[in-house]
KEKE-3310 file (N, C-alpha, C; in steps of 0.2 Angstrom, whole numbers, plus 5000, padded with zeros to 4 digits):
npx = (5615:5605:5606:5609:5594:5594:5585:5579:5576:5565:5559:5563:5555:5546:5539:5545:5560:5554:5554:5566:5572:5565:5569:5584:5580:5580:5585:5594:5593:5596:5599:5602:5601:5595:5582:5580:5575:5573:5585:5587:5580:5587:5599:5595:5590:5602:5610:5599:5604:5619:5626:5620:5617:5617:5607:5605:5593:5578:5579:5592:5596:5588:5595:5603:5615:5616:5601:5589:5575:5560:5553:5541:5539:5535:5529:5509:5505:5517:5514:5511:5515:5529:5527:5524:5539:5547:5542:5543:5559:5566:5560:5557:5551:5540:5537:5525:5518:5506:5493:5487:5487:5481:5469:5457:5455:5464:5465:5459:5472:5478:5473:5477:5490:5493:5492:5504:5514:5531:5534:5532:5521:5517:5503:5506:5498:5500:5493:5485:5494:5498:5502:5488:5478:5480:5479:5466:5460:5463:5456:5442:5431:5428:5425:5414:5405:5404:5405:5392:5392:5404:5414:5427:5435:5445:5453:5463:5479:5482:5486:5502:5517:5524:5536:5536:5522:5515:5503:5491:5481:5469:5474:5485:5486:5474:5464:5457:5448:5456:5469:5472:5462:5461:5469:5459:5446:5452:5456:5439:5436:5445:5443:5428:5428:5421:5414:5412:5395:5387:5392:5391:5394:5399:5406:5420:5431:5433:5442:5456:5468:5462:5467:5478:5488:5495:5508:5497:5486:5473:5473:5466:5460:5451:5445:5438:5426:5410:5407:5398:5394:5388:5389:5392:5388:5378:5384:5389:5397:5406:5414:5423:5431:5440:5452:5456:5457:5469:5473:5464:5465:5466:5471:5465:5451:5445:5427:5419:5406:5395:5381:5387:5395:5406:5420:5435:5450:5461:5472:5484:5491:5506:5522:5529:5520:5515:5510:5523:5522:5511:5517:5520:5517:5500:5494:5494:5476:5465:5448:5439:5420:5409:5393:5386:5394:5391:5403:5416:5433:5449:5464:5482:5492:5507:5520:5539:5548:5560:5555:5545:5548:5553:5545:5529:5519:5514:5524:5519:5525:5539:5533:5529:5538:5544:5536:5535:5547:5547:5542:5551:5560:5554:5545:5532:5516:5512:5502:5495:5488:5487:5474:5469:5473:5468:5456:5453:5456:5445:5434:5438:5437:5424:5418:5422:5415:5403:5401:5404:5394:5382:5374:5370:5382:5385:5395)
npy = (5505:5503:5514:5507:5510:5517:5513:5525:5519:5519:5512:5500:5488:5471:5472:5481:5474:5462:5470:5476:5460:5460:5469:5467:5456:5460:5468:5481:5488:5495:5495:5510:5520:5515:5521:5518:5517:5509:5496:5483:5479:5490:5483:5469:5474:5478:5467:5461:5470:5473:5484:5496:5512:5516:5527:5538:5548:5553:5565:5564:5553:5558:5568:5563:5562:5552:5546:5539:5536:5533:5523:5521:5513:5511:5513:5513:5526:5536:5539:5552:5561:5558:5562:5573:5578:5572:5582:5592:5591:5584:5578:5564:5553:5540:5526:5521:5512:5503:5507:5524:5534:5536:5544:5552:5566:5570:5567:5578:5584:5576:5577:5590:5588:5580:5590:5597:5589:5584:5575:5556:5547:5529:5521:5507:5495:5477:5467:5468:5464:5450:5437:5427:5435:5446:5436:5437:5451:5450:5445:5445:5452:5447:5432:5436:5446:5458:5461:5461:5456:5454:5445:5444:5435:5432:5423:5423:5421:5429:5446:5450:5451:5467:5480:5488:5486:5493:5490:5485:5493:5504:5518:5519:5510:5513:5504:5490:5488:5497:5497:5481:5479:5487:5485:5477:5484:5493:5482:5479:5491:5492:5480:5481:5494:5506:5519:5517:5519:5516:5509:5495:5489:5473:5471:5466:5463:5447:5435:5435:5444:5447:5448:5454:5467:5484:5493:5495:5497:5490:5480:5485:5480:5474:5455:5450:5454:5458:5465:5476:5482:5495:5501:5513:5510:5498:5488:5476:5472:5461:5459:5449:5446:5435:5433:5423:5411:5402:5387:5386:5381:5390:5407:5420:5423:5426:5430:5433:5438:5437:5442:5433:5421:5416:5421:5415:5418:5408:5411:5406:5407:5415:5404:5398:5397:5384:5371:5356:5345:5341:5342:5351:5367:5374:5378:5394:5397:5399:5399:5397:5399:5397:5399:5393:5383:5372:5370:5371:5379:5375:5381:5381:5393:5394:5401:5407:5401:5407:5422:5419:5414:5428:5436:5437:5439:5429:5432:5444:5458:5458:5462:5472:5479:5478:5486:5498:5503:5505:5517:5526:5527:5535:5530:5527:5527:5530:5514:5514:5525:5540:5544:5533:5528:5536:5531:5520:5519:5530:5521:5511:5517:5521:5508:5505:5515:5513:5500:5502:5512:5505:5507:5510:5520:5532:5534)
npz = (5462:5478:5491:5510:5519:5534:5551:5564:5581:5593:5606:5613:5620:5618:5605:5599:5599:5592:5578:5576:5574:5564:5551:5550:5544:5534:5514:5511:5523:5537:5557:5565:5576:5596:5605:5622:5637:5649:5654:5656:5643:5632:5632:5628:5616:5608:5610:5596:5587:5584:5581:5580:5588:5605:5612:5624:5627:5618:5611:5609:5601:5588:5587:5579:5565:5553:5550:5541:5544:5555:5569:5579:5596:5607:5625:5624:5629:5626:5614:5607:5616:5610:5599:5596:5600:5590:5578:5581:5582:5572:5560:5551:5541:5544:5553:5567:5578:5582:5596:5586:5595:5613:5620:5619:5619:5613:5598:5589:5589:5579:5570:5567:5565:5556:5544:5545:5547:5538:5531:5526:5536:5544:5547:5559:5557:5558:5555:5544:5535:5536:5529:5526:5528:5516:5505:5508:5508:5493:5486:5492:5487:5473:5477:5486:5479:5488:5500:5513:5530:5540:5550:5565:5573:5585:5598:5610:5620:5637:5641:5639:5649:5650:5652:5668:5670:5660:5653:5659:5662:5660:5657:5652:5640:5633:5633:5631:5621:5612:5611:5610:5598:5587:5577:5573:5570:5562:5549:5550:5541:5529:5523:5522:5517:5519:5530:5548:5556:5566:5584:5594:5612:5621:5635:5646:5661:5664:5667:5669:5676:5686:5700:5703:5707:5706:5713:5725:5715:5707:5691:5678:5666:5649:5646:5637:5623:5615:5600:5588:5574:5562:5544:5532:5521:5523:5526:5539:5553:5567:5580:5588:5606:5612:5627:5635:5626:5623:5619:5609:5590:5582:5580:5575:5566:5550:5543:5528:5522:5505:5492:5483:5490:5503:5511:5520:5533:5542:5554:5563:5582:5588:5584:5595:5605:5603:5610:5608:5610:5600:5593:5574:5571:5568:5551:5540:5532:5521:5513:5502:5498:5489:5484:5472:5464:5478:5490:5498:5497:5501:5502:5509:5517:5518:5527:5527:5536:5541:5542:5548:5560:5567:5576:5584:5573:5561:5551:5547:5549:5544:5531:5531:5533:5521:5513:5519:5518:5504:5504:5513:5501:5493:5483:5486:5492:5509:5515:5526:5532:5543:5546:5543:5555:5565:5563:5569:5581:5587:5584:5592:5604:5605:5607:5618:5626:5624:5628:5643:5645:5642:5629:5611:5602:5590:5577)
capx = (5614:5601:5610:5605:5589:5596:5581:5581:5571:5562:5556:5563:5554:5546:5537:5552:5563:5553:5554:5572:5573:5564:5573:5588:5581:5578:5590:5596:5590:5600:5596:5609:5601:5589:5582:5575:5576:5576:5591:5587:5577:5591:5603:5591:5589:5609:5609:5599:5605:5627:5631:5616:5620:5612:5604:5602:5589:5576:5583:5601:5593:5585:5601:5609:5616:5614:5596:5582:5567:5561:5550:5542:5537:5536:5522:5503:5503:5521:5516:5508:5521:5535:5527:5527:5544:5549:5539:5547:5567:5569:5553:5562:5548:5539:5532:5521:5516:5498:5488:5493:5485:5476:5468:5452:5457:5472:5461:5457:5478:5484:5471:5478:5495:5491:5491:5510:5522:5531:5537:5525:5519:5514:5502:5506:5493:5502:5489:5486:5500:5497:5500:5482:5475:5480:5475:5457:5459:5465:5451:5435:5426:5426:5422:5408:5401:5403:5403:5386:5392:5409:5415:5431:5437:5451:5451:5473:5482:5481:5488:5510:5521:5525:5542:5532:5518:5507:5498:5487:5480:5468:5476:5491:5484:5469:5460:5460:5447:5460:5476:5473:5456:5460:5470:5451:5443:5454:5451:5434:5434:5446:5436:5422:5426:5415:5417:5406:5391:5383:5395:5388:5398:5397:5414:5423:5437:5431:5445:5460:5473:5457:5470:5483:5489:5503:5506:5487:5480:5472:5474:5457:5461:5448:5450:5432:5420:5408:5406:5394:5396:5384:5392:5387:5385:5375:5386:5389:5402:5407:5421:5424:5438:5443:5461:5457:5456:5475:5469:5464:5470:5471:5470:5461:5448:5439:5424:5417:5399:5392:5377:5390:5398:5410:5427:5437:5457:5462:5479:5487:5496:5514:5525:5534:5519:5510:5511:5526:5517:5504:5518:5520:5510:5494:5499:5488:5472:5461:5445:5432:5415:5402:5384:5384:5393:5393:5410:5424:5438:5454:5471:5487:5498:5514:5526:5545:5549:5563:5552:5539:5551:5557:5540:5523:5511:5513:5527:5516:5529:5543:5529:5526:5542:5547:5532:5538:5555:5547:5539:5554:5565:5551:5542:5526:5514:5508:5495:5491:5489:5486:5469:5465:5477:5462:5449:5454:5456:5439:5430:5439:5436:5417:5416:5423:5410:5395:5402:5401:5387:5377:5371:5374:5386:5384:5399)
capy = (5501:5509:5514:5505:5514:5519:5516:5524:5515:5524:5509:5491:5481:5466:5473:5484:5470:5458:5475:5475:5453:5459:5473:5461:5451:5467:5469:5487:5492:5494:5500:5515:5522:5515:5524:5512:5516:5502:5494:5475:5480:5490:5476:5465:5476:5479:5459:5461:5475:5476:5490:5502:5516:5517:5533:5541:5551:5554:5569:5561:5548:5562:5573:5558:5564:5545:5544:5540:5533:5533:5519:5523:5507:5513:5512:5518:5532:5538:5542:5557:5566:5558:5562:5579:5580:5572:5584:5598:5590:5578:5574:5562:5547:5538:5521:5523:5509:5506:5512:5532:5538:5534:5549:5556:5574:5570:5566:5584:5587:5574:5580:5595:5586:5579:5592:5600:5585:5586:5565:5550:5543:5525:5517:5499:5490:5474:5462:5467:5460:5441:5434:5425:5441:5448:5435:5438:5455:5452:5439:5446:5455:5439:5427:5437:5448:5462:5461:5464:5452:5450:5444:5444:5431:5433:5418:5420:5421:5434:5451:5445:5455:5473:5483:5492:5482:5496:5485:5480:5497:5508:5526:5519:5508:5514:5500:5483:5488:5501:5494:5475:5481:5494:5481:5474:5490:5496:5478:5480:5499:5491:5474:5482:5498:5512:5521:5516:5524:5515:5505:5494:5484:5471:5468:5467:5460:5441:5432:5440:5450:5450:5445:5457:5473:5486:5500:5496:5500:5485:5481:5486:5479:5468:5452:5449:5456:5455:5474:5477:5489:5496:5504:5518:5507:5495:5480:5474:5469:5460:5456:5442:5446:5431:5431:5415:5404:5401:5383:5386:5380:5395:5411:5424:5419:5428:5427:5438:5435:5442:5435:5426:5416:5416:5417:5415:5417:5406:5412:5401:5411:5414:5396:5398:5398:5379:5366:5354:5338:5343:5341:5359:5373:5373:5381:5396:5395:5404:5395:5400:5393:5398:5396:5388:5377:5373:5367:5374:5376:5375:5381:5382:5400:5394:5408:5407:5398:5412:5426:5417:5415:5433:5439:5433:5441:5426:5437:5454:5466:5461:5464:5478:5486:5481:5490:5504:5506:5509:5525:5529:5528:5539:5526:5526:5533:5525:5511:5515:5534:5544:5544:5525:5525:5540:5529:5513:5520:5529:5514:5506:5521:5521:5503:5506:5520:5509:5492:5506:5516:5503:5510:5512:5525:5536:5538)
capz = (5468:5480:5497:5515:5522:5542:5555:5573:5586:5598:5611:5613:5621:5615:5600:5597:5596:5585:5572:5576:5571:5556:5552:5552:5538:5523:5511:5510:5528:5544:5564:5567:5584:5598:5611:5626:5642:5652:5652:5651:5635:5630:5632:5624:5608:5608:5605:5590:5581:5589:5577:5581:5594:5611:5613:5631:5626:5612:5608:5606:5595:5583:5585:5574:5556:5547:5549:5537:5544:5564:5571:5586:5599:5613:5626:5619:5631:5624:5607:5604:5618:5606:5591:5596:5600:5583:5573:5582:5581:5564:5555:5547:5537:5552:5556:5572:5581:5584:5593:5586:5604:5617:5625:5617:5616:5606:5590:5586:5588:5575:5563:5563:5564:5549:5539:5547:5546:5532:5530:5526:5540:5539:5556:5558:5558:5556:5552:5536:5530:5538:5520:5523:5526:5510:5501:5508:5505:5486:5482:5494:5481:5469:5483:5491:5477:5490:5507:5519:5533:5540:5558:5566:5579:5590:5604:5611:5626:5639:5639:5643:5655:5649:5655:5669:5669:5659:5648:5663:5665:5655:5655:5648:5635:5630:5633:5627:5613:5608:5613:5606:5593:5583:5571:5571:5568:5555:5544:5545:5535:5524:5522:5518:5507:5519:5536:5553:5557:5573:5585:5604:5612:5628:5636:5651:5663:5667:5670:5669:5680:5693:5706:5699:5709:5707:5718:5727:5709:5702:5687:5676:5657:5650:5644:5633:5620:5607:5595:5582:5569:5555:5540:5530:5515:5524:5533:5546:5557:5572:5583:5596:5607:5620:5630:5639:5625:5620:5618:5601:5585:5577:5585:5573:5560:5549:5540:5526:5517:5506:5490:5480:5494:5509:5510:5527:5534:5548:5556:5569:5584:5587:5585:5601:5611:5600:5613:5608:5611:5597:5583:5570:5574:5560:5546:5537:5527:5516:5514:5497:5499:5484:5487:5467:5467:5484:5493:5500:5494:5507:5502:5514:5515:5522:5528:5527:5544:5545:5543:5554:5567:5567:5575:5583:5570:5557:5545:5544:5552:5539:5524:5531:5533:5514:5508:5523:5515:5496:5504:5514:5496:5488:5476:5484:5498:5514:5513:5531:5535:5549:5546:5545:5563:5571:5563:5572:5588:5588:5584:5598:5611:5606:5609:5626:5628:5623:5635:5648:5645:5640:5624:5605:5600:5585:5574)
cpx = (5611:5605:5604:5599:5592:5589:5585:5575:5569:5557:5557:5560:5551:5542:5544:5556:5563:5553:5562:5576:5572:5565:5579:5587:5579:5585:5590:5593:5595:5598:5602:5608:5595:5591:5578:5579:5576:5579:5590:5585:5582:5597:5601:5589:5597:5612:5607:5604:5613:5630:5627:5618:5614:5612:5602:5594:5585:5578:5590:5600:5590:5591:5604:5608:5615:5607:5593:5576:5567:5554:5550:5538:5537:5529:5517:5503:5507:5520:5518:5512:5527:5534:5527:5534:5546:5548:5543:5554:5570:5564:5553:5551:5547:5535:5531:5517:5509:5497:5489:5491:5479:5470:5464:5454:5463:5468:5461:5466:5480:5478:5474:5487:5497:5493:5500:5515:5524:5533:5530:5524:5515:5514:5505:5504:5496:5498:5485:5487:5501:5496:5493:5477:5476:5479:5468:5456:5458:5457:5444:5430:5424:5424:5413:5402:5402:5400:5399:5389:5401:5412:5420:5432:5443:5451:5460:5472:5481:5486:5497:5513:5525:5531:5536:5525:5511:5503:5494:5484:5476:5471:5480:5489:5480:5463:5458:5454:5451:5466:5476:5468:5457:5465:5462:5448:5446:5454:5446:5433:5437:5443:5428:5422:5422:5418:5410:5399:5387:5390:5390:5393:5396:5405:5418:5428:5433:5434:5453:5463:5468:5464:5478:5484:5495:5504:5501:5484:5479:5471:5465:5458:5456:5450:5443:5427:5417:5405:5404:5396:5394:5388:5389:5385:5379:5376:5386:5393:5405:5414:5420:5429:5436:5449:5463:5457:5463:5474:5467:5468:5472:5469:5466:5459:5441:5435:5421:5413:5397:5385:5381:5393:5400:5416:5430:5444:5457:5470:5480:5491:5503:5516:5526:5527:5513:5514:5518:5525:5512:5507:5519:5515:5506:5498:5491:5483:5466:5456:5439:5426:5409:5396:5384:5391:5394:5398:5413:5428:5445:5461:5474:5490:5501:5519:5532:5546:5554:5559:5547:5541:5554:5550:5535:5517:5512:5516:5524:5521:5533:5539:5528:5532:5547:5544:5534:5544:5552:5546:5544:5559:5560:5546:5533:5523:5513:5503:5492:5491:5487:5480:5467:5470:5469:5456:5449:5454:5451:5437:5432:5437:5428:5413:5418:5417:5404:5395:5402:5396:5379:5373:5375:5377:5388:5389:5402)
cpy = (5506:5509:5509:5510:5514:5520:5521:5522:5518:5516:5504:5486:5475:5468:5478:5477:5464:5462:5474:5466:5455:5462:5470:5457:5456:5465:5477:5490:5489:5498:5505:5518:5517:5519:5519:5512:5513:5499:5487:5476:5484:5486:5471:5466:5476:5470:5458:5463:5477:5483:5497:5507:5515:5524:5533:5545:5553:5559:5569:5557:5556:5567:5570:5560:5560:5544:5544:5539:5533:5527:5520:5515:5505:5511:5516:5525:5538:5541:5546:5563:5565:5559:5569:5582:5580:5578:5591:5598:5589:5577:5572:5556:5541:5530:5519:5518:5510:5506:5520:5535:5535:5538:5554:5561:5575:5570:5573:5585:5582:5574:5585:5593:5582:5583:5596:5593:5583:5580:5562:5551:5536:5524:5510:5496:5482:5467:5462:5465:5453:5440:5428:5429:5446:5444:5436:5441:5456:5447:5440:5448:5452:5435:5430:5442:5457:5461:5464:5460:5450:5451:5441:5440:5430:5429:5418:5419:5427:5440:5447:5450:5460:5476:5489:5491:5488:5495:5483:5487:5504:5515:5524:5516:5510:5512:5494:5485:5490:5497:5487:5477:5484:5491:5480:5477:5493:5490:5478:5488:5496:5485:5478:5487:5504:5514:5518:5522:5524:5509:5501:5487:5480:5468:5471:5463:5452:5437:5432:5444:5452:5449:5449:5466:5477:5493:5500:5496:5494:5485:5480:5485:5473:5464:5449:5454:5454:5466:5474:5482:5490:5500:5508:5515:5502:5487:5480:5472:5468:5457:5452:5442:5439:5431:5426:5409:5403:5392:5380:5385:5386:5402:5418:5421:5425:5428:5432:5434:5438:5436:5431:5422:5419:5415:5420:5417:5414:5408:5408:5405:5410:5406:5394:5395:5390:5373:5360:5347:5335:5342:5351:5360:5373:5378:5387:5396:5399:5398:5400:5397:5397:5396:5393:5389:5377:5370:5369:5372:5378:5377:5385:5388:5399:5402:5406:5406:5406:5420:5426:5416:5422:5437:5434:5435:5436:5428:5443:5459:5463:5462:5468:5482:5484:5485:5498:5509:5506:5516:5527:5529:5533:5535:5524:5528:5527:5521:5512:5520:5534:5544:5538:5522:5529:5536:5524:5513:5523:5525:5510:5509:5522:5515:5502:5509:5517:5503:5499:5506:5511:5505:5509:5520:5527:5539:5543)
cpz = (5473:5488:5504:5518:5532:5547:5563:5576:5589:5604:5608:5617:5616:5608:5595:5594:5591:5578:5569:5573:5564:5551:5549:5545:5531:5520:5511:5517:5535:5552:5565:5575:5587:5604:5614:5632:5649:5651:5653:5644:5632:5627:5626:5618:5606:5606:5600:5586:5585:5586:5579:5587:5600:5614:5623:5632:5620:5607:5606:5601:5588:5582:5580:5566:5551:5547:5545:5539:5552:5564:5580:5590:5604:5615:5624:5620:5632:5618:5604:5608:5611:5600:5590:5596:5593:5578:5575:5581:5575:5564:5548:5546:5544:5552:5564:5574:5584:5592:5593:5594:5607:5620:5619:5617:5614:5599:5587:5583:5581:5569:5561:5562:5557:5544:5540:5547:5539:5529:5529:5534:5541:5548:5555:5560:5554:5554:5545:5532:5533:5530:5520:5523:5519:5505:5502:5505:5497:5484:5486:5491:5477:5471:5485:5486:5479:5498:5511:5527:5534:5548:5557:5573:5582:5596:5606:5618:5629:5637:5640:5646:5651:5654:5660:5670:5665:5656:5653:5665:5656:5652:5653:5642:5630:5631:5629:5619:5608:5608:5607:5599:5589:5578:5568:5567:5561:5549:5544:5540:5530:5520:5518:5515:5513:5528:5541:5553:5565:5575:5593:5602:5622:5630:5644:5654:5667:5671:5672:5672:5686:5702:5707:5701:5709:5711:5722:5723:5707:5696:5684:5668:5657:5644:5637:5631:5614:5605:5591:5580:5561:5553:5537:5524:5516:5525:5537:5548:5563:5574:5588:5598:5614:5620:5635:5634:5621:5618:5613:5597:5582:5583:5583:5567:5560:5543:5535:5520:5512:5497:5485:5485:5499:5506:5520:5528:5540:5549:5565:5573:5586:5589:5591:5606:5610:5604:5610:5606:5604:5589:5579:5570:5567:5555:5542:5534:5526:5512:5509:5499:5493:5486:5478:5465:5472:5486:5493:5497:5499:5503:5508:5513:5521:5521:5528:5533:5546:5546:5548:5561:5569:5572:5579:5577:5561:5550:5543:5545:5547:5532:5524:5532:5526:5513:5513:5520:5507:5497:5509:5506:5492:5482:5479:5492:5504:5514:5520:5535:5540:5550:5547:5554:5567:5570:5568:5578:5591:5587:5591:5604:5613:5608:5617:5627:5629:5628:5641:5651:5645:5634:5616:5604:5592:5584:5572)
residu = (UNK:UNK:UNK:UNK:UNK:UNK:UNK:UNK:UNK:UNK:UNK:UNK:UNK:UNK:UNK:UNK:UNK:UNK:UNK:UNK:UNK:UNK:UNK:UNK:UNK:UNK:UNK:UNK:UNK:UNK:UNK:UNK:UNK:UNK:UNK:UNK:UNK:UNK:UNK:UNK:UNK:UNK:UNK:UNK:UNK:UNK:UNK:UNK:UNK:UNK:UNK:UNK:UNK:UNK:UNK:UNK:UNK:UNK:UNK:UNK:UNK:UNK:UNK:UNK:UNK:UNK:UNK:UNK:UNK:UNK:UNK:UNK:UNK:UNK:UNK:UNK:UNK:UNK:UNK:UNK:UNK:UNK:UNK:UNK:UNK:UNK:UNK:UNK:UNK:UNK:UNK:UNK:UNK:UNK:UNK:UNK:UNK:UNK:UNK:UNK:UNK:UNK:UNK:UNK:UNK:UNK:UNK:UNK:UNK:UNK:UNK:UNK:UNK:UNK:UNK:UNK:UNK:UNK:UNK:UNK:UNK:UNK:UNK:UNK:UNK:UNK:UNK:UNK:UNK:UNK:UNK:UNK:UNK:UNK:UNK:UNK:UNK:UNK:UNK:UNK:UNK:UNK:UNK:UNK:UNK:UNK:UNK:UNK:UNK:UNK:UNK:UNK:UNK:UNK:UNK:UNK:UNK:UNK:UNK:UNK:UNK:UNK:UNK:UNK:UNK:UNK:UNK:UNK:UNK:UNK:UNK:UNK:UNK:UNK:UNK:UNK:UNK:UNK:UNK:UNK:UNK:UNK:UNK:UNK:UNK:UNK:UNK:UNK:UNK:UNK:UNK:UNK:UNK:UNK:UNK:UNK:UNK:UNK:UNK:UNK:UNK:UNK:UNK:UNK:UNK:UNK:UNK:UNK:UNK:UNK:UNK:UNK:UNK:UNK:UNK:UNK:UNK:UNK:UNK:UNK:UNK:UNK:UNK:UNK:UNK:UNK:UNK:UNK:UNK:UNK:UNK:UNK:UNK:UNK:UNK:UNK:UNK:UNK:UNK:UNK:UNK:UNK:UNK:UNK:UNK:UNK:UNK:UNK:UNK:UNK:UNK:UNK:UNK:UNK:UNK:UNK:UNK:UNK:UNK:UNK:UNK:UNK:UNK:UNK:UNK:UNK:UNK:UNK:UNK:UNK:UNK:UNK:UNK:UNK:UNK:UNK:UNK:UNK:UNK:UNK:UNK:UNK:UNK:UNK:UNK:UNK:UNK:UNK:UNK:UNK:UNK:UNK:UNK:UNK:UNK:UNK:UNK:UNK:UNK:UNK:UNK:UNK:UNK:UNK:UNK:UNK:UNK:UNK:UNK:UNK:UNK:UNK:UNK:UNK:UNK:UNK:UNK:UNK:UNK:UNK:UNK:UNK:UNK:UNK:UNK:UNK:UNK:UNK:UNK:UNK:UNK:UNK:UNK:UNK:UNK:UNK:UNK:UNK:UNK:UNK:UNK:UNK:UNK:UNK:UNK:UNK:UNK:UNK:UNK:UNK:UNK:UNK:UNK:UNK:UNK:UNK:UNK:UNK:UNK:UNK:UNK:UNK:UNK)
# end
């Protein structure tokens, strides 16, 4: 009988605590410390998890002698301080909430941090693991032949109210390319098999937080874009971000072509937030289309209600911290390294630089 795996938490707010719900429903896994400094979200996680210790300090959390595994889920602009500490106190086996950093002149440091921490590391790119994105994944290359053509659509709700309000601000976040995109970014590399090579993008703040001051700083996060992005193999790919159009059925839809056919994922956003009125929230779906014979072919990828309630990303964060907990017991490596975290976040700081600049950006 294999023993519980012991997290400690390093940031509860509301991402924190739906790791913490999901957390909650493993077999063989328990939360023994959090560290979260805010004491409503303190409190807040302490309701999930009543046996976990509450830590004062990150270094009181990493003093602790029961640990296995640390998850960090704190704000963006906390990582790559806290990932130094860790590596310096316990570099205990890590899941690192995206995005790895915000701040252009970190990249060079967690390359070479890359090669000096002695534990897995695994990013969480939790969109991966949307069980109709993994069927796409698993069935792309039969459907399309080989994808040259594949767009990502994103149509939600605004950014939502942050401990602090940092999310409404680019030195903290990154920038909504980076901050919200760099799930985007890192499925197209994996989607298509190859790395960027040219990125432009057009995106700014339209609608959004225009009216929205803290301290006298106005808030400067945007809330639309559209990104291109040639590959080295010779794809293509685009993103469409909206955060005014909650309104929609589903909330991420994406399409990948290529000369055998199309295939799509539509994913519906979190339950909680699907009109009431309107009946059960849509349910997922993975959409084949062959150019011979021609017709779609539609099946449904229903989730576990409780695992879809545990969470807004449609059950990805508990799929993602089973497969977590293989590479914390030793039986297999990170599916989403250190590397595909730096990739995801360049692409998303270039396409900042290009919606600036005006220009194409050269990966």
């Amino acid at each position: 009988m294999t023993r519980d795996i012991t997290y400690g938490i390093i940031g509860c707010g509301m991402m924190g605590q739906e790791h913490l719900r999901n957390i909650a429903l493993l077999d063989g896994a328990k939360v023994g410390a959090i560290y979260e400094p805010n004491d409503i979200m303190a409190n807040a996680a302490k309701a999930i998890a009543p046996n976990a210790q509450l830590c004062a300090s990150l270094e009181e959390l990493l003093d602790g002698k029961d640990l296995d595994c640390l998850l960090v889920a704190s704000p963006n602009h906390l990582h790559v301080p806290q990932l130094e500490v860790i590596a310096a106190r316990n570099p205990l086996p890590l899941l690192m909430e995206k995005p790895l950093f915000t701040d252009p002149a970190d990249a060079d440091k967690l390359r070479a941090f890359k090669q000096s921490y002695p534990a897995p590391i695994w990013v969480a790119m939790e969109y991966r693991y949307m069980p109709p994105i993994q069927t796409l994944l698993e069935q792309v290359e039969k459907a399309t032949g080989g994808v040259t053509m594949l767009t990502i659509r994103e149509h939600r709700f605004p950014f939502l109210q942050k401990v602090g309000n940092w999310n409404r601000f680019n030195q903290n976040s990154g920038g909504t390319l980076v901050e919200k995109c760099c799930h985007f970014f890192d499925l197209m590399r994996l989607i298509i098999g190859a790395d960027p090579v040219r990125i432009t993008a057009s995106a700014g703040q339209e609608v959004n937080h225009l009216d929205e001051t803290y301290d006298e700083v106005p808030s400067d996060i945007w809330d639309s874009a559209y990104v291109i992005v040639d590959f080295a193999n010779g794809a293509r790919a685009m993103l469409e971000l909206c955060m005014y159009a909650e309104g929609s059925k589903f909330q991420e839809e994406i399409s990948a072509v290529g000369p055998n056919g199309k295939i799509e994922a539509l994913v519906p956003g979190p339950g909680r937030f699907w009109p009431t009125h309107l009946g059960e929230p849509p349910v997922s779906q993975v959409i084949v289309s062959p150019r011979s014979p021609k017709g779609p072919q539609v099946v449904e990828i229903p989730v576990d209600p409780t695992i879809l309630d545990a969470g807004d990303h449609n059950g990805s964060t508990f799929y993602q911290h089973v497969k977590f907990l293989e590479v914390v017991r030793g039986l297999s490596d990170p599916e989403v390294t250190l590397m595909d975290g730096l990739h995801a976040v360049r692409m998303g700081q270039l396409a900042q630089e290009s919606a600036l600049e005006h220009c194409v950006k050269t990966y």
